[in-house]
C-alpha positions as CSV (number, residue, x, y, z in Angstrom):
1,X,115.7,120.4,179.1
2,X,114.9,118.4,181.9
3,X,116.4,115.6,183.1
4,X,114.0,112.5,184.8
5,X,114.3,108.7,185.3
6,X,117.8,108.8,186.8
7,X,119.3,105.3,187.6
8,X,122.7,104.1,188.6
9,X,125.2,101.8,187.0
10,X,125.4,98.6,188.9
11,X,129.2,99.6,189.4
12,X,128.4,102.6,190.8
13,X,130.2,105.0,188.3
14,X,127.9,106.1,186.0
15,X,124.5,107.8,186.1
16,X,122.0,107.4,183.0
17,X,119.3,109.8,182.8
18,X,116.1,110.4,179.8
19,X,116.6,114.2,178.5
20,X,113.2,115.7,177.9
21,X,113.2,119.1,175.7
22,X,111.2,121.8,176.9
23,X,111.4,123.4,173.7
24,X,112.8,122.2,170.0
25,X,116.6,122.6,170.2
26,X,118.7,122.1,166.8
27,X,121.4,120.5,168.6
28,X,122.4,117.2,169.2
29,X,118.9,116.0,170.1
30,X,115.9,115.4,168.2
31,X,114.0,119.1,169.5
32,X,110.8,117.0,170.4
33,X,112.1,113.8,171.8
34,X,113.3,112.5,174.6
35,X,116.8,111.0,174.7
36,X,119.4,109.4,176.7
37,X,122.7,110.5,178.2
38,X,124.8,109.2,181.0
39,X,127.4,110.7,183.2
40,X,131.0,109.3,184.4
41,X,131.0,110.2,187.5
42,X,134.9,109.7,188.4
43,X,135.5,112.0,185.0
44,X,132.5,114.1,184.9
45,X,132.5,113.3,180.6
46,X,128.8,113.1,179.5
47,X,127.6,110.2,176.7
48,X,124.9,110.5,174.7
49,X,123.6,107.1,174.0
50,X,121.7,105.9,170.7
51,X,123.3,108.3,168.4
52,X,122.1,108.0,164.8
53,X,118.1,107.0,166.8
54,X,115.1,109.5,165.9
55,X,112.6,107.6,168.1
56,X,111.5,108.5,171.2
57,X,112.8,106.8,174.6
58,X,110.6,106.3,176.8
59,X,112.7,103.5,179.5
60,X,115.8,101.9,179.6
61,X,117.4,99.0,181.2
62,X,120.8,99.5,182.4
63,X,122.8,96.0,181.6
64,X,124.2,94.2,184.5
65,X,127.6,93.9,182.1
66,X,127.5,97.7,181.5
67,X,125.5,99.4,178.6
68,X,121.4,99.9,178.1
């Protein structure tokens, strides 16, 4: 997997990032489609975002009140 379009929380604690597979996993993400996660950066805890989505992201907006 790679990970591309990284952007930071406007509080400065989180980092959101689009997952791209290289190849089909069978894990938590959709083999052929990009996803997104974002990391805590005070607890190192990773968050996948849009659980229960099959689509495709292709952009996100981070939220000036926290969230995408």
């Amino acid at each position: 997997m790679i990970e591309q379009n990284l952007q930071l929380s406007p509080d400065g604690k989180h980092l959101f990032f689009v997952i791209s597979p290289i190849e089909p996993t069978g894990g938590k993400y959709n083999g052929t489609q990009n996803a997104l996660d974002s990391v805590d950066l005070t607890t190192g805890v990773t968050e996948h975002w849009g659980k229960g989505f099959n689509g495709n992201i292709m952009g996100y907006t981070i939220r000036s009140q926290g969230g995408v």
